[in-house]
Backbone and ligand atoms as CSV (ligand in chain L), in Angstrom:
chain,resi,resn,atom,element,x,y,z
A,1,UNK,N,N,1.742,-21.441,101.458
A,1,UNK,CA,C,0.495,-20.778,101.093
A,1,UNK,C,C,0.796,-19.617,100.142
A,2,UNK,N,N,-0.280,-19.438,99.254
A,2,UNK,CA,C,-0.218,-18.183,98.236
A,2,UNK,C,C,-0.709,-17.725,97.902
A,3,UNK,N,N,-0.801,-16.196,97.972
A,3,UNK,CA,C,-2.133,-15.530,97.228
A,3,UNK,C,C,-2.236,-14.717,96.248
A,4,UNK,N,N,-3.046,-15.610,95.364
A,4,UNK,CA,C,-2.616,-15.317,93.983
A,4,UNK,C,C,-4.027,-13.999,93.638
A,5,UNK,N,N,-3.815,-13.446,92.692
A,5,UNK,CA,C,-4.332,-12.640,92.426
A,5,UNK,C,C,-5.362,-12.813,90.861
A,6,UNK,N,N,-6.688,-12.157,90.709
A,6,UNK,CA,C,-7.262,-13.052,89.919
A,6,UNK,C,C,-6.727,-11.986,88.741
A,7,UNK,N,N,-6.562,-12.201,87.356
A,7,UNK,CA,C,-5.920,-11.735,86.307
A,7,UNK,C,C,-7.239,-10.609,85.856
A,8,UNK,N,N,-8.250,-10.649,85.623
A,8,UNK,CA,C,-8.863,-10.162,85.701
A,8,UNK,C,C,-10.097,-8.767,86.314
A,9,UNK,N,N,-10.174,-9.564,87.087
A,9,UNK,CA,C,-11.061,-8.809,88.073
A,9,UNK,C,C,-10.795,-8.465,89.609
A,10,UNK,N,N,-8.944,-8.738,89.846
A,10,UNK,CA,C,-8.781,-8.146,91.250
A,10,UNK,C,C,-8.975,-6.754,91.175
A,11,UNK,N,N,-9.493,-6.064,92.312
A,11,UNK,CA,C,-9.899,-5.084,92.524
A,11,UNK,C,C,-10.930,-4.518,92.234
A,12,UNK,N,N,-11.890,-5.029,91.587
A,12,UNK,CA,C,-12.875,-4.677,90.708
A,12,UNK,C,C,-14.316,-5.520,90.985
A,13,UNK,N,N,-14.166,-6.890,90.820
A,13,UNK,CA,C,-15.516,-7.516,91.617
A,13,UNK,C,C,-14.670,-8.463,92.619
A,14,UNK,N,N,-14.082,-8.302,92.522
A,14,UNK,CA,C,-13.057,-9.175,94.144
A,14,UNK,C,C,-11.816,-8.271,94.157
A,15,UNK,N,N,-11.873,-8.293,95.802
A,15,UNK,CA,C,-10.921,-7.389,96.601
A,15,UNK,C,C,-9.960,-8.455,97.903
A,16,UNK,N,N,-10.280,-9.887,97.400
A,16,UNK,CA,C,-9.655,-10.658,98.624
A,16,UNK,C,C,-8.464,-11.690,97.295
A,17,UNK,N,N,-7.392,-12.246,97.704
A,17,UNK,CA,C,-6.911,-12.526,96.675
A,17,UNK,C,C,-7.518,-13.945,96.997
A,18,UNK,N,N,-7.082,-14.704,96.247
A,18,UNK,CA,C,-7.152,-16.509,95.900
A,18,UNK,C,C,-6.248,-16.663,97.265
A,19,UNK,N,N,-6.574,-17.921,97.640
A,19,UNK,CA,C,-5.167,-18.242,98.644
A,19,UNK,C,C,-5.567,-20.136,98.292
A,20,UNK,N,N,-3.933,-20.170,97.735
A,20,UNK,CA,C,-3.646,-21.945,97.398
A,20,UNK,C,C,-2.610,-22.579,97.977
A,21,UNK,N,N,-2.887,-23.505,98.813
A,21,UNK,CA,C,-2.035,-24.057,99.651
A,21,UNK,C,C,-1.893,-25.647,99.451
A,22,UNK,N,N,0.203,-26.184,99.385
A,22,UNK,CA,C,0.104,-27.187,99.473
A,22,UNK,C,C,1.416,-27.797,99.995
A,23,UNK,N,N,1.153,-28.899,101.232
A,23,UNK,CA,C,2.541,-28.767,101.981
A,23,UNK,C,C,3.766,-29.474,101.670
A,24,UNK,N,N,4.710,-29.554,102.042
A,24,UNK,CA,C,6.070,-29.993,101.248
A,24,UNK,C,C,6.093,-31.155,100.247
A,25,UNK,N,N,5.257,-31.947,100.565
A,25,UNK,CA,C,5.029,-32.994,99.797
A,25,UNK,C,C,3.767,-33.554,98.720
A,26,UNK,N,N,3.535,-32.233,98.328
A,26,UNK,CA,C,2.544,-32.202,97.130
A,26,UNK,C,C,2.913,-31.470,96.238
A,27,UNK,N,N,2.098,-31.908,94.852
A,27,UNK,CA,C,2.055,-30.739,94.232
A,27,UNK,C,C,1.037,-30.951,93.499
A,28,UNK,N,N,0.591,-29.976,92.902
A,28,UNK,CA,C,-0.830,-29.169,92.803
A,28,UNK,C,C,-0.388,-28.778,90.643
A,29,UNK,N,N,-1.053,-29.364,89.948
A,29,UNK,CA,C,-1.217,-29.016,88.786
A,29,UNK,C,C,-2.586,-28.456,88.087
A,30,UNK,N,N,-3.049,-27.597,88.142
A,30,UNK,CA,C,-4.216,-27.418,87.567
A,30,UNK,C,C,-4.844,-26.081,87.581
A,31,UNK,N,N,-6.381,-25.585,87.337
A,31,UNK,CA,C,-6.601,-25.027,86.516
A,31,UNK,C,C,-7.491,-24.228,87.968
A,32,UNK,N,N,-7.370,-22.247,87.629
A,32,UNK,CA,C,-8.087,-22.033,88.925
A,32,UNK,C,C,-8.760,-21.354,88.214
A,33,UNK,N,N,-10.202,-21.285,88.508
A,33,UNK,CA,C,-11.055,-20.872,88.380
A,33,UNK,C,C,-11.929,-19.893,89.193
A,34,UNK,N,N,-11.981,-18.533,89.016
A,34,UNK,CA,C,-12.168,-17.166,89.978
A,34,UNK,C,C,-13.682,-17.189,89.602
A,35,UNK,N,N,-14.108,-17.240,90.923
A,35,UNK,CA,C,-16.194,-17.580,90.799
A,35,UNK,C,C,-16.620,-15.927,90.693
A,36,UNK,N,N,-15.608,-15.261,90.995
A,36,UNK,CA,C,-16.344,-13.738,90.739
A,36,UNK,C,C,-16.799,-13.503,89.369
A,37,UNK,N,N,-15.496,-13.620,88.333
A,37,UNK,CA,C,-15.880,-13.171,87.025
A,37,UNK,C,C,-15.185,-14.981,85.957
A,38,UNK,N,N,-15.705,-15.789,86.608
A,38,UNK,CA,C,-15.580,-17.070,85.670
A,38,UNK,C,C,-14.235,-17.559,84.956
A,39,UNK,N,N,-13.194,-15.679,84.993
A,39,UNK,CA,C,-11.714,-16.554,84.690
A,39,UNK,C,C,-11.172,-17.974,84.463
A,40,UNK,N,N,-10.396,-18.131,83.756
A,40,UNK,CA,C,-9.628,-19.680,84.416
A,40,UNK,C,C,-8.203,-19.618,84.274
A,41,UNK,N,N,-6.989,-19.596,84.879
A,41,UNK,CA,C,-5.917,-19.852,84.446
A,41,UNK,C,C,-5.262,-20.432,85.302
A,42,UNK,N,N,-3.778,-21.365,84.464
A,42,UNK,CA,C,-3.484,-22.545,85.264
A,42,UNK,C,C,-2.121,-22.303,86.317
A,43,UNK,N,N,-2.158,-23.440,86.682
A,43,UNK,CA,C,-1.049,-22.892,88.237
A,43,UNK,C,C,-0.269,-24.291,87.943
A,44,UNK,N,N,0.812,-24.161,88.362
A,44,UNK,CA,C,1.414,-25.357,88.941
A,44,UNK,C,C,2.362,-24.968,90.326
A,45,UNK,N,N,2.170,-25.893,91.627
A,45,UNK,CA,C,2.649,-25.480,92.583
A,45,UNK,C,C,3.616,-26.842,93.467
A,46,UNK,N,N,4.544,-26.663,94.237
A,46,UNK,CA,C,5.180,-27.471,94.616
A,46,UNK,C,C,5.861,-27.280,95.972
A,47,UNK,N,N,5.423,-28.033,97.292
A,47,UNK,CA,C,5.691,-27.526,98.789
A,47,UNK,C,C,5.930,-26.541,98.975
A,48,UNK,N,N,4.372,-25.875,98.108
A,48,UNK,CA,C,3.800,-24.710,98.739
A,48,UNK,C,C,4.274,-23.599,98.251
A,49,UNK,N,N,5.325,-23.600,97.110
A,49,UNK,CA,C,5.570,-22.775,96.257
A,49,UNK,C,C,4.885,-22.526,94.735
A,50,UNK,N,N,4.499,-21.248,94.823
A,50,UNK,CA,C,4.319,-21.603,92.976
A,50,UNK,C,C,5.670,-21.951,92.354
A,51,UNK,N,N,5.396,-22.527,90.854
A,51,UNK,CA,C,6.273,-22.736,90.247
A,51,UNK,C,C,5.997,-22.282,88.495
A,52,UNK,N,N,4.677,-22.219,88.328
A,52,UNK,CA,C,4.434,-21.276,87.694
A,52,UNK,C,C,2.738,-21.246,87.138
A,53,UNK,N,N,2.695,-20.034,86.894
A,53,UNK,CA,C,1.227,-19.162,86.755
A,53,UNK,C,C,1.120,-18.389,85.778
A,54,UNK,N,N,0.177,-18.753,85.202
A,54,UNK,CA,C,0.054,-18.000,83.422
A,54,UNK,C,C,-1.261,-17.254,83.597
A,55,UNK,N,N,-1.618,-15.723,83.430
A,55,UNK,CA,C,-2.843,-14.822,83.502
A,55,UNK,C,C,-4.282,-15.845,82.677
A,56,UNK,N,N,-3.852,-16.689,81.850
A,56,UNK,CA,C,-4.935,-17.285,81.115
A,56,UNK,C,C,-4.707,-18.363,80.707
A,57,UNK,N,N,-5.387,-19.333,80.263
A,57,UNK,CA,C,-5.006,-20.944,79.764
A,57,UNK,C,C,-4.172,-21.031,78.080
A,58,UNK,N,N,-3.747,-21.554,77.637
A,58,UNK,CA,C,-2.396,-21.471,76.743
A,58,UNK,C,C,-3.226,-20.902,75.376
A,59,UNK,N,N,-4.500,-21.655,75.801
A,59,UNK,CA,C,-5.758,-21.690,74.429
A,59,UNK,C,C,-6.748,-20.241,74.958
A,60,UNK,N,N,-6.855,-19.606,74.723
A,60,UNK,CA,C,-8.411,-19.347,74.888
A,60,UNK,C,C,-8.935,-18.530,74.078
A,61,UNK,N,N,-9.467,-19.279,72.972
A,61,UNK,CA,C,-10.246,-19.140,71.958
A,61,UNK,C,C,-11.968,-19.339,72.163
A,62,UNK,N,N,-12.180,-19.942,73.097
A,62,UNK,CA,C,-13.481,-19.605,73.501
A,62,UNK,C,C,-13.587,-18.011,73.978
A,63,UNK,N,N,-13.215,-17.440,74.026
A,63,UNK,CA,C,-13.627,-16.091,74.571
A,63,UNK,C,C,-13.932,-15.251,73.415
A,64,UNK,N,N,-13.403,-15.833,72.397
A,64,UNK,CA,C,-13.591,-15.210,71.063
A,64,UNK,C,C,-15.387,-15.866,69.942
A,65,UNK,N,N,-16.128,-16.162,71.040
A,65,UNK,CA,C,-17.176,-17.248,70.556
A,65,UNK,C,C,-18.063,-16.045,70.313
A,66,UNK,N,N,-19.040,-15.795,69.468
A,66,UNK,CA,C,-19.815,-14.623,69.236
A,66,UNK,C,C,-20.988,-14.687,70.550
A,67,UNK,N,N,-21.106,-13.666,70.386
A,67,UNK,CA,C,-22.463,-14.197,71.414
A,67,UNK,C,C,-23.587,-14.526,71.632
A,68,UNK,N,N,-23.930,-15.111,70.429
A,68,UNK,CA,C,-25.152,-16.118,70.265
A,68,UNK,C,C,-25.009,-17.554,70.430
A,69,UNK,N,N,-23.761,-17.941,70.298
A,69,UNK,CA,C,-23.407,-19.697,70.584
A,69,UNK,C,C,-23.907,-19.761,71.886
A,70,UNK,N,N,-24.549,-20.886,71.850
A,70,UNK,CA,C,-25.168,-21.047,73.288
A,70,UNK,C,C,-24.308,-21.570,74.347
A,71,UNK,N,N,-24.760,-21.437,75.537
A,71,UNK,CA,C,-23.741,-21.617,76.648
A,71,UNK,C,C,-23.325,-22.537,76.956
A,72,UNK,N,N,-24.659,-24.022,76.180
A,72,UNK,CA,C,-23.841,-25.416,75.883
A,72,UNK,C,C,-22.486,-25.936,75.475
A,73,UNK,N,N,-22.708,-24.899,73.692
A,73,UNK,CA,C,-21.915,-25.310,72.992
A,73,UNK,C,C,-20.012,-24.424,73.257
A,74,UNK,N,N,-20.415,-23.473,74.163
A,74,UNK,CA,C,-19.599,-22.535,74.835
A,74,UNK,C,C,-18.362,-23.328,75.616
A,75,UNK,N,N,-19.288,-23.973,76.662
A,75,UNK,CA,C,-19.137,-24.883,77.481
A,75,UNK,C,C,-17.856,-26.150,76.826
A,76,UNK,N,N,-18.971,-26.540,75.692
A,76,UNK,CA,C,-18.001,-27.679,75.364
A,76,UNK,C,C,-16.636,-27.432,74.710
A,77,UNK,N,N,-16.102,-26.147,74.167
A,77,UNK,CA,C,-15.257,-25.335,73.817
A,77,UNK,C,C,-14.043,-25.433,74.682
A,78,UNK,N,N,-14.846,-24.628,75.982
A,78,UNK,CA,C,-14.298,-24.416,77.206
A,78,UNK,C,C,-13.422,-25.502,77.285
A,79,UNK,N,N,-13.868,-26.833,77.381
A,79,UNK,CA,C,-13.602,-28.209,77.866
A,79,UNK,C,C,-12.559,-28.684,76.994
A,80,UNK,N,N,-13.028,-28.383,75.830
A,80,UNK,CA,C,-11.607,-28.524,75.070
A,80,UNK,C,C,-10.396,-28.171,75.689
A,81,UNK,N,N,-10.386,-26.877,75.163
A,81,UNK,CA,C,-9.451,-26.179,76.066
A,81,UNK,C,C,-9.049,-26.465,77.252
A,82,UNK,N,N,-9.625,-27.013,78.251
A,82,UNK,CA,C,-8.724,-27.610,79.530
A,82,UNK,C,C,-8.168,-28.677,79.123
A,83,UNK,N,N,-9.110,-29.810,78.340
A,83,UNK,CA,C,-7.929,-30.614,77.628
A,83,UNK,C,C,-6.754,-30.620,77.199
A,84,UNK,N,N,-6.359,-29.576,76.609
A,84,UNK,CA,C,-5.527,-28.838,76.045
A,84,UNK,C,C,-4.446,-28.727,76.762
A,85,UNK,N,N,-4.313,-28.186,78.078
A,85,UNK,CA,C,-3.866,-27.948,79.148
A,85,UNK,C,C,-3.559,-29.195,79.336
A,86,UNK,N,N,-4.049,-29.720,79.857
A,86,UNK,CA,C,-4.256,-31.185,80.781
A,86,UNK,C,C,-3.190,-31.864,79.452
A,87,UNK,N,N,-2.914,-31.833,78.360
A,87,UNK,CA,C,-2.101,-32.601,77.607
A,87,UNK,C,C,-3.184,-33.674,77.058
A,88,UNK,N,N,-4.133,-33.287,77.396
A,88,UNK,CA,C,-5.085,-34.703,77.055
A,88,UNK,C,C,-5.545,-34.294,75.283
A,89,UNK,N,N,-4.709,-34.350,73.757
A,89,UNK,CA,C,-5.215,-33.991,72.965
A,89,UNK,C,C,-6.486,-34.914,72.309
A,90,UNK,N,N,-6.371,-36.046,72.657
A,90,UNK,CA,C,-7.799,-36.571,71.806
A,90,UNK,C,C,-8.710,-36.501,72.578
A,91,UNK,N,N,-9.016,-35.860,73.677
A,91,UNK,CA,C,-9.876,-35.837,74.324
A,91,UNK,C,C,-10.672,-34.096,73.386
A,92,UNK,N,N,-9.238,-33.272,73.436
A,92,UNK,CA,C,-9.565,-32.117,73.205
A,92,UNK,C,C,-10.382,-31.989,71.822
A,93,UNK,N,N,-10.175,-32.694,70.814
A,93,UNK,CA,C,-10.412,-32.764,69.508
A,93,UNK,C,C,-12.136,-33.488,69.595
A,94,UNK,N,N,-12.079,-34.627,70.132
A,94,UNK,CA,C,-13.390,-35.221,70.483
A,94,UNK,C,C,-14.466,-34.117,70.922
A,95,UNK,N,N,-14.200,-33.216,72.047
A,95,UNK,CA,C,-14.970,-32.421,72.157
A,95,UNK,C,C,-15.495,-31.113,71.052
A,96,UNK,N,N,-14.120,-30.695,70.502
A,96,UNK,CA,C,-14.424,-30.107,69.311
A,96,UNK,C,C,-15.774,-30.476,68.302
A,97,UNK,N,N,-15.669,-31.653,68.002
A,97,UNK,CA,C,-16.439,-32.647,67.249
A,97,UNK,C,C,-17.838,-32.491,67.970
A,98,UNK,N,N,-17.684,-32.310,68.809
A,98,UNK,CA,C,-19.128,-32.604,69.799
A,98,UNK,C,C,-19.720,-31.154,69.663
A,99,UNK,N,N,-18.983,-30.036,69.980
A,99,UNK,CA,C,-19.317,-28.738,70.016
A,99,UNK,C,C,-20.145,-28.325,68.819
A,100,UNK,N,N,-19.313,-29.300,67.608
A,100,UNK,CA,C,-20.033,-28.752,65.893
A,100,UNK,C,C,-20.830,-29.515,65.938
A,101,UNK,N,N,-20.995,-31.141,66.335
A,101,UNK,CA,C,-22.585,-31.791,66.305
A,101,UNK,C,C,-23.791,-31.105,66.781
A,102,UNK,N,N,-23.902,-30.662,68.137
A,102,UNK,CA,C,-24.455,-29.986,68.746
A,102,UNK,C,C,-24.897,-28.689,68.288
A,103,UNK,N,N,-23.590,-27.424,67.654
A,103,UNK,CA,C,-24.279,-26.692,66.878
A,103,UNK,C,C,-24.975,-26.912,65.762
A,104,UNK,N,N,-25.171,-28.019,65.163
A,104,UNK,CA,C,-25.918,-28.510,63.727
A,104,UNK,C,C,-27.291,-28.954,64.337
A,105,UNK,N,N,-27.130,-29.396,65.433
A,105,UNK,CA,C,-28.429,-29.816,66.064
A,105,UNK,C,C,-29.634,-28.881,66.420
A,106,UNK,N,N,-28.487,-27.656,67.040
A,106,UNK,CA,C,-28.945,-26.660,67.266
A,106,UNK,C,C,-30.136,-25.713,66.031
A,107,UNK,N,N,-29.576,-25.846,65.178
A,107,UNK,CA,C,-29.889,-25.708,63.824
A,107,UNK,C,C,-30.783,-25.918,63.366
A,108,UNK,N,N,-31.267,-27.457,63.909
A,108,UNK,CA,C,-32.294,-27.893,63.836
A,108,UNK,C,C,-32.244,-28.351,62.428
A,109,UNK,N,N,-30.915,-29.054,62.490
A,109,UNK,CA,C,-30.609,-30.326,61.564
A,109,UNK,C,C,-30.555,-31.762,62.225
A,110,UNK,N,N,-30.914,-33.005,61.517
A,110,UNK,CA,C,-31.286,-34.249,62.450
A,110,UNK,C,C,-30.405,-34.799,63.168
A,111,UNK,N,N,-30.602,-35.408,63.877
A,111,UNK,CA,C,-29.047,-36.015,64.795
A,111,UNK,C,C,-29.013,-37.281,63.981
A,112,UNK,N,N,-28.092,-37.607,63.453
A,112,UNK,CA,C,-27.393,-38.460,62.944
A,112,UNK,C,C,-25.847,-38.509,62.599
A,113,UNK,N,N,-25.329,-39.663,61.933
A,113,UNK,CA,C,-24.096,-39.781,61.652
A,113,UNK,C,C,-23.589,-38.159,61.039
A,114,UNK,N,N,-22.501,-37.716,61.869
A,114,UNK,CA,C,-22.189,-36.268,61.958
A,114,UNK,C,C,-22.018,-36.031,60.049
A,115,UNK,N,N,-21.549,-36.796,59.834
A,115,UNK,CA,C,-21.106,-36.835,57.614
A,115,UNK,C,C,-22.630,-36.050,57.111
A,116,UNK,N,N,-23.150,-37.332,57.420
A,116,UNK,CA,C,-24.709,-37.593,56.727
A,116,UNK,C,C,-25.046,-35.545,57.446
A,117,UNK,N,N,-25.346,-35.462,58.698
A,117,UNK,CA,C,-25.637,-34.140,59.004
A,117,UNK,C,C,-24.854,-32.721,58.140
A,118,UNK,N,N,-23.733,-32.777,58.544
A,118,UNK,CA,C,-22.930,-32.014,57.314
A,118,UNK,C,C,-23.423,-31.709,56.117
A,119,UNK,N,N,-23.716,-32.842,55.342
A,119,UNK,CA,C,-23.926,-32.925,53.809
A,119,UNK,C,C,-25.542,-32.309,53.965
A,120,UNK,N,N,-26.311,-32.341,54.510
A,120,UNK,CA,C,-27.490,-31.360,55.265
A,120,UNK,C,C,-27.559,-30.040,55.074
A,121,UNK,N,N,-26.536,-30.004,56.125
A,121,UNK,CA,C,-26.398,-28.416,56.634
A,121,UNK,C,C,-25.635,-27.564,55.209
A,122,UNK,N,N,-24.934,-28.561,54.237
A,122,UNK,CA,C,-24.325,-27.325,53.546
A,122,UNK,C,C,-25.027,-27.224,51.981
A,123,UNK,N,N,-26.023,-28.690,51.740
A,123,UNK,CA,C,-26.167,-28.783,50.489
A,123,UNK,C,C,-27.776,-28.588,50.583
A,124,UNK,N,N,-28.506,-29.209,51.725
A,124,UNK,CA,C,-30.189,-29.161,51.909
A,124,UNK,C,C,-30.432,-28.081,52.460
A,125,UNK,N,N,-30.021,-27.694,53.515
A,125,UNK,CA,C,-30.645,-26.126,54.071
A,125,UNK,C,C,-29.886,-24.808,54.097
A,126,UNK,N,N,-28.509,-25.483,53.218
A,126,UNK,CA,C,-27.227,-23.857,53.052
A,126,UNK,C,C,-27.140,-23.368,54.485
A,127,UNK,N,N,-27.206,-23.801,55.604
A,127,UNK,CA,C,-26.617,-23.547,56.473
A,127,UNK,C,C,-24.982,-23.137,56.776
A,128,UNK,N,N,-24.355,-24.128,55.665
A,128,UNK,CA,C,-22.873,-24.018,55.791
A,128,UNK,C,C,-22.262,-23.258,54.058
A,129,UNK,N,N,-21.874,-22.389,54.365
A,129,UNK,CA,C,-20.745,-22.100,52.974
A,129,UNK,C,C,-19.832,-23.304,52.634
A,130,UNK,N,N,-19.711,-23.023,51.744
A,130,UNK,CA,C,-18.384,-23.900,51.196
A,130,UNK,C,C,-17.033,-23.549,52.316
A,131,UNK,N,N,-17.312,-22.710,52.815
A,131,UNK,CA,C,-15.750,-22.218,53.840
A,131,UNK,C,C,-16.323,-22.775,54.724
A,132,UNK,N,N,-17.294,-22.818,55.734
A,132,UNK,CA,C,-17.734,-23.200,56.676
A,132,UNK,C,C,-17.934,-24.684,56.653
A,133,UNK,N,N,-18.256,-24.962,55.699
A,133,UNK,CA,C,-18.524,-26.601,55.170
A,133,UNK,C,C,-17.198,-27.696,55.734
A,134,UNK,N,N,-16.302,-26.913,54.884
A,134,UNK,CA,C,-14.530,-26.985,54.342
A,134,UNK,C,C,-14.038,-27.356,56.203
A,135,UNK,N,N,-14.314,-26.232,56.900
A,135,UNK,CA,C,-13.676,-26.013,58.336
A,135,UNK,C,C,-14.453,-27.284,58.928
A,136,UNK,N,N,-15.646,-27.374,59.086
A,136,UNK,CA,C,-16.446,-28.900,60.043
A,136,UNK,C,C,-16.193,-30.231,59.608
A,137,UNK,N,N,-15.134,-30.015,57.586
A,137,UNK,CA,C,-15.608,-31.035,57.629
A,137,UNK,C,C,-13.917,-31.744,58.431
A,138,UNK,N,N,-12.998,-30.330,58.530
A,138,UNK,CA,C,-11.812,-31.124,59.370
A,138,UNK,C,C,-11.596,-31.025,60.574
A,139,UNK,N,N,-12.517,-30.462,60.879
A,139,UNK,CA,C,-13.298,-30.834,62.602
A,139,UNK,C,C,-13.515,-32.231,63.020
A,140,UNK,N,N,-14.318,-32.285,62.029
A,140,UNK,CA,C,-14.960,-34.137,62.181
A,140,UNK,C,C,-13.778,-35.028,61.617
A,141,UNK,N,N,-13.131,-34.858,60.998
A,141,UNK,CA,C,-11.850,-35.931,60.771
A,141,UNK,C,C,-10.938,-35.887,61.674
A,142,UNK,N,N,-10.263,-34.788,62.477
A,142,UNK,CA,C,-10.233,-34.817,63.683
A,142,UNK,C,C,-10.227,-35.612,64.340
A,143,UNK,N,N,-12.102,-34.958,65.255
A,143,UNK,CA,C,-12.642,-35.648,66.471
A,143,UNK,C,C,-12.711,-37.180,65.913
A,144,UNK,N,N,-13.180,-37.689,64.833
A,144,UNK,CA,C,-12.794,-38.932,64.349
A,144,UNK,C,C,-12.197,-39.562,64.824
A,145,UNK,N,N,-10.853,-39.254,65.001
A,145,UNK,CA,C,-9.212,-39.871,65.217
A,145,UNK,C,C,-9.157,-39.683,66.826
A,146,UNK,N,N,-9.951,-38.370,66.827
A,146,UNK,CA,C,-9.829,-38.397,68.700
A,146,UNK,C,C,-10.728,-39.909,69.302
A,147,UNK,N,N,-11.656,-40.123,68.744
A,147,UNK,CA,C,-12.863,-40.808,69.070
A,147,UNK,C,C,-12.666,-41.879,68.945
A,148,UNK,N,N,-12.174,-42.513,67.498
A,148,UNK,CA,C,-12.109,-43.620,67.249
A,148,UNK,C,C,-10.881,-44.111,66.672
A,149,UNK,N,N,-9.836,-43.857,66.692
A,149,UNK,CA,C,-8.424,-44.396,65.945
A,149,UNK,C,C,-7.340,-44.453,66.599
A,150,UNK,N,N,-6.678,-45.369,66.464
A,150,UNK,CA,C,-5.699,-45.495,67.521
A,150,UNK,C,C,-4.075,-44.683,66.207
A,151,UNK,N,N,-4.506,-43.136,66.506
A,151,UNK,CA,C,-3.155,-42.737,66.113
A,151,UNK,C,C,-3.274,-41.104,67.231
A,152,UNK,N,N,-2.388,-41.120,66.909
A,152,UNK,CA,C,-2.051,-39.521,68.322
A,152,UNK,C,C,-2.579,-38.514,66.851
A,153,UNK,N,N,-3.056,-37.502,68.618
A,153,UNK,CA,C,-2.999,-36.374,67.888
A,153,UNK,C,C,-1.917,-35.222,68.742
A,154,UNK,N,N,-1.269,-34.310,67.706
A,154,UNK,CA,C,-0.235,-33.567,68.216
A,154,UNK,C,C,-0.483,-32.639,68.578
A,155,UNK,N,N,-0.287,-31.786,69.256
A,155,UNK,CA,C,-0.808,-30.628,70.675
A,155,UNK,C,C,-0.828,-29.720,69.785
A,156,UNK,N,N,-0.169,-29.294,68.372
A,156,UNK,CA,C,-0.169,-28.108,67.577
A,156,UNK,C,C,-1.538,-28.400,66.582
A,157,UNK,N,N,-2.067,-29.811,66.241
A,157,UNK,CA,C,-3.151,-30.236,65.143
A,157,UNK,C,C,-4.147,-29.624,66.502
A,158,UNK,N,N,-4.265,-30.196,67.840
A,158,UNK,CA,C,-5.573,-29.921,68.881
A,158,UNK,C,C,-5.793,-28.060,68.711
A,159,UNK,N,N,-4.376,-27.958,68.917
A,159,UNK,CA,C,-5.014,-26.264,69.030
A,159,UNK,C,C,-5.229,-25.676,68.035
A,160,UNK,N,N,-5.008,-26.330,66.353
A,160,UNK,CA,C,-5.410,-25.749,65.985
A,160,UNK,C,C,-7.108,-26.091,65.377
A,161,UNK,N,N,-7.272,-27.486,65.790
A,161,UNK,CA,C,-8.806,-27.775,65.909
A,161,UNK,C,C,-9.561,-26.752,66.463
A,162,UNK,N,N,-9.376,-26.353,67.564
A,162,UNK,CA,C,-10.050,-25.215,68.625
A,162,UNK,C,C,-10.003,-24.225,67.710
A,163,UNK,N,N,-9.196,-23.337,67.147
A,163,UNK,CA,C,-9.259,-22.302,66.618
A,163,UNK,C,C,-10.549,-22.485,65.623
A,164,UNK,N,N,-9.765,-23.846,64.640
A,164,UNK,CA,C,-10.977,-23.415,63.343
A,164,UNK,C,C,-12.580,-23.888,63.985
A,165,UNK,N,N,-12.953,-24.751,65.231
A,165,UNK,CA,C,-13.724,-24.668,66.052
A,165,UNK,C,C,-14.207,-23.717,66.344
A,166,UNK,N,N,-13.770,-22.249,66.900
A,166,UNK,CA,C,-14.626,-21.064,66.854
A,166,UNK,C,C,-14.736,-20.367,65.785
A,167,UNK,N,N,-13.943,-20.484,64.815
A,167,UNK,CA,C,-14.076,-19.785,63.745
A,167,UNK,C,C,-14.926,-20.537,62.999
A,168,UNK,N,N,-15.650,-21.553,62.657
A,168,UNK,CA,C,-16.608,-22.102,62.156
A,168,UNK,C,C,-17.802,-21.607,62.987
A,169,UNK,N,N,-17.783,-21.661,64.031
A,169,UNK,CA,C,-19.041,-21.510,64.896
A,169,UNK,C,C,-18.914,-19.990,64.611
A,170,UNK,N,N,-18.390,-19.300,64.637
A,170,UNK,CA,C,-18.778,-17.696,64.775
A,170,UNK,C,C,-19.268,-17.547,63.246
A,171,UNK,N,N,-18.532,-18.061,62.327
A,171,UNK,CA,C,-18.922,-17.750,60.710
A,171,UNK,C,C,-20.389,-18.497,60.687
A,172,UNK,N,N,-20.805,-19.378,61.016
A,172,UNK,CA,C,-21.811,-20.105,60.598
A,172,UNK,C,C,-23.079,-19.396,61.254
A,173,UNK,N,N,-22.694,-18.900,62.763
A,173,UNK,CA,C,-24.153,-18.073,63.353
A,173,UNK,C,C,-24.210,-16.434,63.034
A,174,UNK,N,N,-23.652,-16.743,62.027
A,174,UNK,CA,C,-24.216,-14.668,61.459
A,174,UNK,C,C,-25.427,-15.200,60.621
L,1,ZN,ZN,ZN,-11.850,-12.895,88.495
């Protein structure tokens, strides 16, 4: 058994630590999540020992999301990012892709083939700069490859999807 402490907010809106338990013949990979203040960071544990614990997830570039992105598109960020973790990169990139559909939607640009929307948002309603344009449109080539192509994507291309992922979304909602 172990009691881990939340990186954040021990002492402050929680005063009891985490306690994670697992007995000689398990082990425990994944992601803890502190319901006081929404934290997440990952653990790996093994008959009942940690083995190791990082204050925050490897990514977290969602925290850097302005604060008008809605809690949807927040969300789907988020999800990336455990992907990320999880080693799962075309999963992570796919969601990326989803995060910028969704903000275009948001926009109250049409749902359609994400291209066709793009060419919308940067040439019919100037929604997108040429920089902003530039960043979604290698978002979507990307999630593309996450979605539909049978070639890998490499854990350094995912994270850095995520990055230009918030940095498109923060440039585009000023
Ligand atoms: Zn906390």
């Amino acid at each position: 058994m172990s009691a881990i402490e939340c990186p954040v907010c021990q002492g402050k809106e929680r005063t009891e630590s985490i306690i994670v338990e697992c007995d000689r013949r398990a082990k425990i990979t994944g992601i803890i999540q502190c319901l006081a203040c929404g934290h997440e960071f990952p653990i790996t544990m093994r008959n009942g020992h940690i083995r190791k614990l990082d204050t925050a997830l490897p990514i977290l570039q969602s925290d850097k999301l302005a604060s008008d992105v809605s809690p949807d598109i927040r969300e789907d960020v988020k999800e990336a990012e455990r992907c990320h973790y999880h080693q799962c990169y075309k999963a992570c990139v796919t969601m990326c892709r989803r995060a910028l559909q969704l903000s275009l939607i948001d926009k109250g640009i049409e749902d359609k083939p994400l291209g066709k929307m793009l060419e919308d948002a940067h040439k019919v309603k100037k929604l997108l700069t040429d920089d902003t344009y530039t960043q979604a449109k290698s978002i979507k080539h990307f999630g593309d490859i996450g979605a539909h192509r049978q070639e890998a994507i490499e854990p350094e291309v995912a994270r850095l999807v995520i990055y230009t992922t918030v940095l498109m979304l923060n440039e585009s909602s000023k």
